[in-house]
N, C-alpha and C positions, 0 to 999 in steps of 0.2 A: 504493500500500500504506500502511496505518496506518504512522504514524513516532510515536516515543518521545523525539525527537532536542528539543533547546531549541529554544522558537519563537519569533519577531519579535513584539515588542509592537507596541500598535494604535498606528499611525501617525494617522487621519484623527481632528477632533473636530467637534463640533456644539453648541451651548447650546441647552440646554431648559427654559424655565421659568427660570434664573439660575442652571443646572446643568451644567457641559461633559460631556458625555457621549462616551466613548471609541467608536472605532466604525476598522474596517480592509476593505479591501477587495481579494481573493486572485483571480487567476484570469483568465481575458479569454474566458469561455465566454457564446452569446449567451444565455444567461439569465441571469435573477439568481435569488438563494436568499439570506433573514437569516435566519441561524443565532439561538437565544434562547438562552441558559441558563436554569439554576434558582434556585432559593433558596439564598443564601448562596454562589452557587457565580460564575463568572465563563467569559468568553466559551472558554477552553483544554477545558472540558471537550469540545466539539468536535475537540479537535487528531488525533483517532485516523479524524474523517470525513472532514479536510477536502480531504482528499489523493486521493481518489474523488470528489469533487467539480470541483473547479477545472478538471479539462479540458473538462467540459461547461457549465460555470455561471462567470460572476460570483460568486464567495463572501462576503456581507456578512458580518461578524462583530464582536460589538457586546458590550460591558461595561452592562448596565444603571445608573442611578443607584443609587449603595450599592453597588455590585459591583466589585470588580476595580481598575481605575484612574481609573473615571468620579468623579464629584463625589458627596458623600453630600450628605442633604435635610435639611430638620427633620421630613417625613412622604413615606409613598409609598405610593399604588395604583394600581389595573388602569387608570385611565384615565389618570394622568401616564405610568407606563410604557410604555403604546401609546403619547402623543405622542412620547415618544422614539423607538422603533422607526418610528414614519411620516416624524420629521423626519430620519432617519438615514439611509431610502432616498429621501427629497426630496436630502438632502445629496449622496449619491450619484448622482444621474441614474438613480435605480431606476423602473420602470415595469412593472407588471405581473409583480412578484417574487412567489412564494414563501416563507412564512413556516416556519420549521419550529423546533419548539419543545421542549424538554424538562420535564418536570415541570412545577413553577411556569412557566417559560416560555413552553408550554403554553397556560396560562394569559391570559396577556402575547399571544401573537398570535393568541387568537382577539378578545379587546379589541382589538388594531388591529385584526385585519382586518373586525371589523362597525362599524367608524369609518372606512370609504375604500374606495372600486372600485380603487386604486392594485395590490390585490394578486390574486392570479391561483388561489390556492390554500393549505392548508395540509396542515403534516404533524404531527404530535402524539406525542411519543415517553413511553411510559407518566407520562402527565398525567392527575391525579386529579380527577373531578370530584364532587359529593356532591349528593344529591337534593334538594330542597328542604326547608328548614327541618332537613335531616337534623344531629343530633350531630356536631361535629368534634374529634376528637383531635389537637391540633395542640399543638407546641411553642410553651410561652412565651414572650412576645417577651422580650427582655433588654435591661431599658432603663439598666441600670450602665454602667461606663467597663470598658470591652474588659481584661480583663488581658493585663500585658508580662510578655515572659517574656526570661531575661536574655540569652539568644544567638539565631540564628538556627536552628542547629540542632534547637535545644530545643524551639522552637514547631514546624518543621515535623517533627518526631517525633511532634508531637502531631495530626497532621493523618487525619483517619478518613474515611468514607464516610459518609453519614448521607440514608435510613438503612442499618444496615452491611450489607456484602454479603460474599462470600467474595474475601479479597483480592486485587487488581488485580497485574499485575508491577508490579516496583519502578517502572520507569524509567516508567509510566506516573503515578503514585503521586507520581515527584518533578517532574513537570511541573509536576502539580496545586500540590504544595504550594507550588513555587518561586514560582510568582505570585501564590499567594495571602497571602503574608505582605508587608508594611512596617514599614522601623525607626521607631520613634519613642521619645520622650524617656524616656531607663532601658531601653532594649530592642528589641524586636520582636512584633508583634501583629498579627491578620487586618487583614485591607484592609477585609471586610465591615462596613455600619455592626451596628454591635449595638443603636443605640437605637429601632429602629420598623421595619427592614424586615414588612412585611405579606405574609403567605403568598398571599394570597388568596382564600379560602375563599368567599367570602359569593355571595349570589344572585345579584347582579351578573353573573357568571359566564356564568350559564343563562341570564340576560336577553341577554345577547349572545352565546352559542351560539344565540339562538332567532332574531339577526337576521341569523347570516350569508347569504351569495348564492354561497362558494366552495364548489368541493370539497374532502371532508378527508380523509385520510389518518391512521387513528387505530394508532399499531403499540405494542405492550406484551409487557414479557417475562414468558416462561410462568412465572419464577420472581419475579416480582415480590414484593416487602411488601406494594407501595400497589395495583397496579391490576388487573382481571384482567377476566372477559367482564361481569361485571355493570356495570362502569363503561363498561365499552362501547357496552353496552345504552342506558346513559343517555344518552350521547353523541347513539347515534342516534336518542333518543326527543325530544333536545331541540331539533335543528335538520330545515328542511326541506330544506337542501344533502343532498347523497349523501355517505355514509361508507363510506368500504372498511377494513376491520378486518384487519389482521393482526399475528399472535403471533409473537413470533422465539422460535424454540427456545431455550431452556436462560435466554437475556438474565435479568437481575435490574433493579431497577428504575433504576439507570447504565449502562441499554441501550447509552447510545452511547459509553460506555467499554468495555465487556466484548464490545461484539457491533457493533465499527464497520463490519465491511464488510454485514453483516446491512442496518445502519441506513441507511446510505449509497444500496444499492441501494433500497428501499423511497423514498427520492425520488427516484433515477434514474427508477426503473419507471413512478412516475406522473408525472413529466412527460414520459415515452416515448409515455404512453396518450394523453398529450392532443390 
């Protein structure tokens, strides 16, 4: 069952490029599964899956560069991020894992996985993708010094959903924010770097959606902001892997917070099918 309960930070590390990349490993099920995050967000947003997982899978669970507890860059894209996730399940003794992604993360493993036969499949939990050359409405990056704020509590009061959804329980709410804040000099401030994380947007994308070899698994809530059948459409217009689409009822676009056991099963199922 989902838990709300405090969780165990990441134990296991890895350097990537001169970057220690945080990374844990839950579970002794004979498969594996690397869990991604999103943008700005870090490996917890997961904690509501991972508990439906672990008896059948190996759980990877991994803090991207810029995220969480891993090491911040001077810059980052789709392709350093993938080497992280492929050096994470080399680190691991992974073979033939499962990548499953959320949002930006998304993102992030469908770049690994058309870099390496290492992986066996993907799941894609409402990850946006844009058509070529199409307009992107994307938040500015914010290349200032992070504002401090003068307590702990102060900053995680400040902590929202983005983008916003109908609010999460609490206890769910203070996972998130619990790990996502660190003290530093005058205060406390995200963990997130604020100078260059890159969303991901650009073609690149589609150029590596168009070389995968896996199957994917593309699932988005019916209530999303970002994603809905027309991104779906695209999905399966840009690769020649097989796509299986499904919509979780009610889900918003923090599927795997609001709709964990939804999300959970939707990678049981396909690696049942396999």
């Amino acid at each position: 069952m989902p838990t709300d309960a405090p969780q165990p930070l990441l134990t296991r590390s890895v350097e990537v490029d001169g970057a220690r990349v945080r990374y844990d490993v839950r579970g002794d099920g004979p498969r594996d599964v690397l869990l991604v995050h999103g943008f700005r967000a870090h490996h917890l947003w997961w904690h509501r899956v991972v508990p439906a997982l672990v008896g059948d899978f190996r759980v990877i669970e991994v803090d991207l560069s810029g995220h969480g507890d891993s090491d911040h860059r001077a810059s980052y894209d789709a392709a350093l991020w993938a080497a992280e996730l492929l050096a994470v399940l080399e680190d691991a003794g992974s073979a033939g894992a499962v990548i499953a992604g959320h949002s930006m993360g998304g993102r992030v493993a469908v770049s690994a996985a058309a870099r390496t036969a290492n992986v066996s499949g993907l799941v894609l939990f409402d990850t946006k993708f844009w058509p070529p050359t199409a307009t992107r409405r994307l938040r500015e990056l914010n290349s200032e010094a992070p504002k401090v704020h003068p307590a702990r509590d102060a900053i995680m009061s400040r902590f929202r959903m983005s983008p916003p959804q109908p609010d999460l329980p609490a206890g769910v709410r203070r996972v998130l924010a619990d790990y996502a804040v660190r003290e530093t000099e005058g205060g406390w401030t995200w963990k997130y770097d604020h100078r260059g994380l890159s969303p991901l947007a650009g073609d690149d994308i589609l150029a590596d959606l168009a070389r995968l070899t896996v199957p994917v698994r593309f699932a988005y809530g019916t209530r999303s902001r970002l994603v809905d059948g027309e991104v779906a459409d695209l999905v399966r217009r840009s690769t020649t892997s097989a796509v299986e689409v499904e919509r979780i009822q009610g889900g918003h676009h923090h599927v795997i917070l609001d709709s964990p056991a939804a999300c959970a099963r939707v990678i049981l199922d396909g690696e049942r099918a396999r």
